[in-house]
C-alpha positions as CSV (number, residue, x, y, z in Angstrom):
1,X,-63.1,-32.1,12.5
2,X,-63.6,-29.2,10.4
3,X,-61.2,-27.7,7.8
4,X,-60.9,-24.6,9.5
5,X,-62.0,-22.7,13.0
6,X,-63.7,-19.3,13.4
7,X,-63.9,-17.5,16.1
8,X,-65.3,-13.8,16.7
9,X,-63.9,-11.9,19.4
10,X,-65.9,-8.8,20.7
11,X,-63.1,-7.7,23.2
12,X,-60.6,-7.1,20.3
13,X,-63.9,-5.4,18.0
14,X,-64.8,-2.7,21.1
15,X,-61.1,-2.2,21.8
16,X,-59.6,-2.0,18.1
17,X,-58.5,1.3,18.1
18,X,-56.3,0.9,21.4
19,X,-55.4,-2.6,19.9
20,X,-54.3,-0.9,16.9
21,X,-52.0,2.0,18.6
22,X,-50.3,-0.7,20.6
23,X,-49.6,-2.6,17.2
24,X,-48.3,0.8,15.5
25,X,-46.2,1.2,18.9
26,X,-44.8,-2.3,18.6
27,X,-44.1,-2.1,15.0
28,X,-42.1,1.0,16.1
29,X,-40.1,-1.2,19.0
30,X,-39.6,-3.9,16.5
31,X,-37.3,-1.5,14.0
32,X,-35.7,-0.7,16.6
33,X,-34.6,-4.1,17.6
34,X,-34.0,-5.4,14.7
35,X,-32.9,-2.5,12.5
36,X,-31.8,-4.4,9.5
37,X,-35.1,-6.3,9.2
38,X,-37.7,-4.4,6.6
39,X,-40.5,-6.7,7.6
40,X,-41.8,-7.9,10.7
41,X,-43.6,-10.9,9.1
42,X,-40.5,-12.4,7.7
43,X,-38.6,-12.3,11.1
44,X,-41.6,-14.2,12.8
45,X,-38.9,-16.7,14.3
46,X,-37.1,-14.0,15.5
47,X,-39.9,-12.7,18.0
48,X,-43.0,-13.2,19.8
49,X,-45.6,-10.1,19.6
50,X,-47.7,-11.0,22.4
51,X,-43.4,-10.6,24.4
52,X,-43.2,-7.3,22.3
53,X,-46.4,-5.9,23.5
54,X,-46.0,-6.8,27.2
55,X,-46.8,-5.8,29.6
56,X,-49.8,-4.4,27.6
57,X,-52.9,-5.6,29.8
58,X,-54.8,-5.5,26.5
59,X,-52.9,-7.8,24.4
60,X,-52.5,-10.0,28.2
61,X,-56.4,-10.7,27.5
62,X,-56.1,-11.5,23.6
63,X,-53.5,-14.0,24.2
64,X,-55.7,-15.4,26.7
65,X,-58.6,-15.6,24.8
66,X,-56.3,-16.6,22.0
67,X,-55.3,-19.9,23.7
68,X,-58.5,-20.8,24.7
69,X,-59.9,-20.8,21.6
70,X,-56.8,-23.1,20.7
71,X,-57.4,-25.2,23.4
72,X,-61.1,-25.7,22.7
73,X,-60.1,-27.2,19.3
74,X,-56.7,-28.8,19.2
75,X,-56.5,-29.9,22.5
76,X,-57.3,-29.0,25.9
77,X,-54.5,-30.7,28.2
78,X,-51.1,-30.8,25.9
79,X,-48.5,-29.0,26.0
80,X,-48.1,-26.2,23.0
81,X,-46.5,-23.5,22.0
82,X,-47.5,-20.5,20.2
83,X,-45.2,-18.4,17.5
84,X,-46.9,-14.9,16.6
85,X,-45.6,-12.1,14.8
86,X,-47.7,-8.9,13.1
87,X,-48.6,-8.4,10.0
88,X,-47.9,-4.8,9.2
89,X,-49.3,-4.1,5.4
90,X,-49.7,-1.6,2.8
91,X,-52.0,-2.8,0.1
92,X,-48.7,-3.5,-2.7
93,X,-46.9,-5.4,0.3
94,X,-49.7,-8.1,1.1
95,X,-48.5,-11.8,1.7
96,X,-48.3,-13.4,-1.2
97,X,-49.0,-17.2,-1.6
98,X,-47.1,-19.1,1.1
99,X,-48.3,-22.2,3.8
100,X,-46.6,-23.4,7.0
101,X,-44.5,-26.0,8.1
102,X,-46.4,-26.0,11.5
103,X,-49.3,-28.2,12.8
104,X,-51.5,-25.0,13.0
105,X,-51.6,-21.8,11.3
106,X,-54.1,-19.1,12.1
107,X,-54.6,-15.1,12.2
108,X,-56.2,-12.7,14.2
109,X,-57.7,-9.6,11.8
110,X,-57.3,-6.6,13.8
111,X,-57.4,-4.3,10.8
112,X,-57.9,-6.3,8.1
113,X,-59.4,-3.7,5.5
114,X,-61.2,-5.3,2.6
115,X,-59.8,-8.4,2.2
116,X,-59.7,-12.6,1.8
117,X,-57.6,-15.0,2.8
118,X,-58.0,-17.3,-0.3
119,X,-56.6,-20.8,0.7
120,X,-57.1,-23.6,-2.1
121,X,-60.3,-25.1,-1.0
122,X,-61.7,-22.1,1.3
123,X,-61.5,-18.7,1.4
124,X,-61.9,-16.3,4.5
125,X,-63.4,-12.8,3.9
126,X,-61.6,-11.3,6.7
127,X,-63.1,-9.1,9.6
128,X,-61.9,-6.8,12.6
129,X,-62.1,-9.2,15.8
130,X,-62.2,-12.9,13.5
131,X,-59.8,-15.3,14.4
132,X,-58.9,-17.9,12.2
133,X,-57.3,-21.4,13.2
134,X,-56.7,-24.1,10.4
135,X,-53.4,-26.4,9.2
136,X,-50.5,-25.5,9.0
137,X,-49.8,-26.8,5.4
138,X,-52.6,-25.5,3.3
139,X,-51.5,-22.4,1.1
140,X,-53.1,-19.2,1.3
141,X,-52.8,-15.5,0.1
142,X,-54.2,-12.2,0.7
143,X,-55.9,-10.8,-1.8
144,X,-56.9,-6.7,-1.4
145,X,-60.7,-6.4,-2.7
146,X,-60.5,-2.5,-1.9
147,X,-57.6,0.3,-2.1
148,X,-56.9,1.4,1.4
149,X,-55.1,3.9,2.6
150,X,-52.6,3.2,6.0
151,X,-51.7,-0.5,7.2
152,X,-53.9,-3.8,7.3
153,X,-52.6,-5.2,10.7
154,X,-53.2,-8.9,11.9
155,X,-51.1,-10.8,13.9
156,X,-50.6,-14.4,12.5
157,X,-49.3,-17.2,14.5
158,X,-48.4,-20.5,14.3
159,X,-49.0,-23.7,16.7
160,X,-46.6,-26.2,17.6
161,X,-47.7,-29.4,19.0
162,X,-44.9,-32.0,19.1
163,X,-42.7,-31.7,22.3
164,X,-39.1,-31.7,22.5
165,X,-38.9,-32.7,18.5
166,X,-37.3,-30.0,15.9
167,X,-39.2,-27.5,15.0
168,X,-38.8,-27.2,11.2
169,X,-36.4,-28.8,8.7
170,X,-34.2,-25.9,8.9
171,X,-33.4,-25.6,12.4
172,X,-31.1,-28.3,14.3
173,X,-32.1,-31.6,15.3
174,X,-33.4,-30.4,18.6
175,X,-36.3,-28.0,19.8
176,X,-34.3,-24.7,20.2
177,X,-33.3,-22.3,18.1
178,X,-37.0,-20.5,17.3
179,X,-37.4,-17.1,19.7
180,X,-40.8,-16.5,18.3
181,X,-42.1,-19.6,20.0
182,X,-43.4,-19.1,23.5
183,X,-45.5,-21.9,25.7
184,X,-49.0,-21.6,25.1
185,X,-50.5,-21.8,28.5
């Protein structure tokens, strides 16, 4: 098994800019949902972008494309399920050092600008279309190599693999309690 997965996606490279308004629109429906939240990341659990951005026929075939590529590398025939949220940045408000208390962790860089992902034994230079799958609990941080101006948008997303156990040590004894997570199909 490798470390981490890469994958390179041409449908999300020749349809970024579409991809992008229907991120800038979501971001838009989030604040209005959830009014008191500043930050879309840090309500990841409270969510699902690929159920904010439906019934968006374009962000229909990421997610496919998104759980195949899972598939092809954790498991074909299992059940899953997927929690993904966007990652809406100016450069002064990129993720800091953090990991995840998932099985999987990944990204998909839809406007990445010029950044890394630096994890402690790899680091990622990240790229419009590049998906990136790896374990849950290895730390990582964005670090801007350029100024930009506007947002870097990915969407990040975790992967849950454990049927009908608890989720993560904060929520109850029992698989509920997490709207961001959605069966991966």
């Amino acid at each position: 098994m490798s470390e981490y997965y890469l994958h390179q996606s041409q449908y999300i490279i020749e349809n970024k800019t579409q991809i992008f308004d229907h991120l800038d629109n979501a971001h838009a429906v989030f604040k209005k949902i959830f009014p008191d939240k500043n930050d879309s990341t840090w309500s990841y659990n409270l969510y699902n972008v690929f159920a904010l951005t439906a019934p968006s026929t374009i962000f229909y075939d990421i997610y496919k494309e998104l759980g195949t590529f899972v598939r092809s590398n954790i498991g074909e025939d299992r059940p899953l399920w997927i929690q993904a949220w966007l990652n809406y940045h100016r450069p002064d408000e990129c993720l800091t050092k953090h990991g995840h208390e998932f099985d999987w962790h990944g990204y998909i860089s839809i406007d990445p600008k010029s950044t890394q992902t630096v994890f402690d034994n790899w680091t990622i230079d990240n790229k419009p279309g590049q998906i990136y799958l790896g374990p849950g609990h290895a730390e990582h941080e964005v670090k801007v190599l350029e100024p930009y101006e506007g947002y870097r948008t990915t969407i990040g997303f975790d992967i849950h693999t454990i049927p009908n156990s608890p989720l993560i040590s904060h929520y109850e004894e029992r698989p509920f309690g997490n709207m961001g997570l959605m069966p991966l199909l």
